[in-house]
Backbone bond lengths (Angstrom), bond angles and torsions (degrees), N, CA, C in turn:
res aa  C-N    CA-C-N  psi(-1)  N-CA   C-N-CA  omega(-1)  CA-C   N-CA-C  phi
1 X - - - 1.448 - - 1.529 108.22 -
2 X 0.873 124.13 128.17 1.565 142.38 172.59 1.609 128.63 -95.34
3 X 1.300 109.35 94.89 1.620 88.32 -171.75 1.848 106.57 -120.11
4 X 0.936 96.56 -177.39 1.801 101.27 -169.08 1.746 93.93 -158.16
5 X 1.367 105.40 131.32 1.493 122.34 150.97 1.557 131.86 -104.46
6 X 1.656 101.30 152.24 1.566 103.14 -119.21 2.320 79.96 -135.84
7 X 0.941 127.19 133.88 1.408 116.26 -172.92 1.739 97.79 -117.33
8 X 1.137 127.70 129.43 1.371 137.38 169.60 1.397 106.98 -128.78
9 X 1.542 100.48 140.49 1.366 143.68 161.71 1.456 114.79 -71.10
10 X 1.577 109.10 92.66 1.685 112.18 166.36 1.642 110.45 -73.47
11 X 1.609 101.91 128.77 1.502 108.89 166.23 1.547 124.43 -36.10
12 X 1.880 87.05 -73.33 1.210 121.76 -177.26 2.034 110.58 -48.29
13 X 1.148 114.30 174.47 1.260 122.02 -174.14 1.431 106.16 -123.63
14 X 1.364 138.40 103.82 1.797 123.63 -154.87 1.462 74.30 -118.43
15 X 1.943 88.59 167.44 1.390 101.86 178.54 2.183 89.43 -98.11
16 X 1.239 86.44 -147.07 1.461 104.56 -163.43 1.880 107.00 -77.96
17 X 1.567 93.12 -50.81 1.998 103.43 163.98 1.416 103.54 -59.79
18 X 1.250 125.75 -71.36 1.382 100.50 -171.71 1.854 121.77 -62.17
19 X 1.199 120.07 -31.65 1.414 107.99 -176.40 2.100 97.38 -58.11
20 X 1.852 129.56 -38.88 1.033 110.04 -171.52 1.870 101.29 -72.94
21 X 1.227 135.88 -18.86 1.054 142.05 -160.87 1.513 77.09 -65.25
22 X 1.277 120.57 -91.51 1.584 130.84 -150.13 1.901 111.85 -50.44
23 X 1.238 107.55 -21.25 1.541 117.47 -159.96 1.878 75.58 -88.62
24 X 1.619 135.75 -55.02 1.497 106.98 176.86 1.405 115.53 -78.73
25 X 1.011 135.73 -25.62 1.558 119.80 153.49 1.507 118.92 -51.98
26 X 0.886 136.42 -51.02 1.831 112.99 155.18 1.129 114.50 -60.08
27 X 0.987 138.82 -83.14 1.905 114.27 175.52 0.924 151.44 17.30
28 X 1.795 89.95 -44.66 1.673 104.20 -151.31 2.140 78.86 -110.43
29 X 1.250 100.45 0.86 1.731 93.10 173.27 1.988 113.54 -65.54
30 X 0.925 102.05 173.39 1.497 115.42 -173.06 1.459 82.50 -105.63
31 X 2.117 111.67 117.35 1.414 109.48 165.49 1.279 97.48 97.64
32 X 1.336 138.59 11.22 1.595 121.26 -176.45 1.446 86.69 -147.91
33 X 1.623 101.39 109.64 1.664 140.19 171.06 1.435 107.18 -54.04
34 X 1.067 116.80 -45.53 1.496 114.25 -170.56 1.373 109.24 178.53
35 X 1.283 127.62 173.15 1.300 131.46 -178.34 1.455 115.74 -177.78
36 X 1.827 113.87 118.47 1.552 102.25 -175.95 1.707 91.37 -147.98
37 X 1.282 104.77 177.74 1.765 130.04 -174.17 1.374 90.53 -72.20
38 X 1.614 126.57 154.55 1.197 118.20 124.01 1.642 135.26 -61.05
39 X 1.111 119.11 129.44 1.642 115.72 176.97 1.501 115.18 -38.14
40 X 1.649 110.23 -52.18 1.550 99.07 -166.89 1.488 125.40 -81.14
41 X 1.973 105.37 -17.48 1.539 124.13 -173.74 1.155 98.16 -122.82
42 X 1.025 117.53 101.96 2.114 119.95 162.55 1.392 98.26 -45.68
43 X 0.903 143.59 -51.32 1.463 144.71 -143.09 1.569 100.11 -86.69
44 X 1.047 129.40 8.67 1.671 123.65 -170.67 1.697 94.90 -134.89
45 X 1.370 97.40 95.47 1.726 107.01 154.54 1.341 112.82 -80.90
46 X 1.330 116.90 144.80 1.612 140.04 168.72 1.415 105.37 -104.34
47 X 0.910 122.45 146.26 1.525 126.51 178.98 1.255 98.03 -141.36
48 X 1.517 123.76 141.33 1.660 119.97 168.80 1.717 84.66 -126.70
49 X 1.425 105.81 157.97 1.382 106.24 -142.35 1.687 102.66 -162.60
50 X 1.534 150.84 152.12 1.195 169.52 -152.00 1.877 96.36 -128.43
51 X 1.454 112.60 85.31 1.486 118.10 165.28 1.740 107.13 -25.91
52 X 1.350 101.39 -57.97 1.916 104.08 -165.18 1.545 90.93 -60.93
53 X 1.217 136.96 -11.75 1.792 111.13 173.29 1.600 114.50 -124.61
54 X 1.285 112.23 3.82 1.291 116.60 165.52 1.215 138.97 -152.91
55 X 1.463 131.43 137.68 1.262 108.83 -178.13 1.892 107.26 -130.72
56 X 1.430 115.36 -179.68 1.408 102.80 -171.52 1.218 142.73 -54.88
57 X 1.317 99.03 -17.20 1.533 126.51 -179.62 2.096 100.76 -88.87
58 X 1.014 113.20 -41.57 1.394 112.87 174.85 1.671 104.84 -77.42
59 X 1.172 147.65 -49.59 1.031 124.09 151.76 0.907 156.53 -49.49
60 X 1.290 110.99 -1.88 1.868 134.02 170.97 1.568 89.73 -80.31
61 X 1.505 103.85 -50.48 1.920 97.15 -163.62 1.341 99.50 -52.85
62 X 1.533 97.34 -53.28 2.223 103.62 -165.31 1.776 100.50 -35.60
63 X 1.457 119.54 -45.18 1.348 119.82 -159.48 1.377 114.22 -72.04
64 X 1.658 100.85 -45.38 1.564 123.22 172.53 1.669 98.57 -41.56
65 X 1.256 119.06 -75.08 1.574 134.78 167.84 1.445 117.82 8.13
66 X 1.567 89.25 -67.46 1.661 113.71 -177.23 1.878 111.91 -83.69
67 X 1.359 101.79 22.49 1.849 96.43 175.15 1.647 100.63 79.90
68 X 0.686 121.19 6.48 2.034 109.06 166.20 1.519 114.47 -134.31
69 X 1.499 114.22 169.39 1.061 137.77 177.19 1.280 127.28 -131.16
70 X 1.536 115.58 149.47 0.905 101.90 174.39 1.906 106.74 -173.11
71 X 1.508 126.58 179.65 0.864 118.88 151.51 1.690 144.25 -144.49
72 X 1.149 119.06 159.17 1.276 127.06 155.53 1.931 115.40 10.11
73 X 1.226 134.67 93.56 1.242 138.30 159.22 1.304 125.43 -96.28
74 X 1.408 125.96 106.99 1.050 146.60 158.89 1.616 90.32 109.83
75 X 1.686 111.90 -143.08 1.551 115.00 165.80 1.496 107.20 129.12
């Protein structure tokens, strides 16, 4: 299994429930290792993640999915 972590930029501005809301809704995806906030930027999700079920462009959708946006940092 091969996995790679991947850092995105949320548009939106969440409070504290929704950033844990969205971090177990990815979780609970097929292929997604883990997923949390950075401490110092709310706005920067990390995702660690299973290549064979996702890739950057499919994880933008998964997020899109759930009502937010966002994008791609660094790469």
């Amino acid at each position: 299994m091969s996995s790679e972590q991947l850092q995105i930029d949320l548009s939106e501005t969440i409070d504290v429930d929704q950033r844990s809301w969205l971090v177990a809704k990815l979780e609970d995806e097929r292929g997604i290792i883990s997923a949390w906030f950075d401490d110092e930027n709310h706005h920067r999700l990390i995702v660690h993640y299973e290549r064979e079920h996702f890739s950057h462009t499919t994880l933008l959708d998964t997020i899109k999915e759930h009502g937010f946006h966002g994008k791609i940092v660094g790469g």
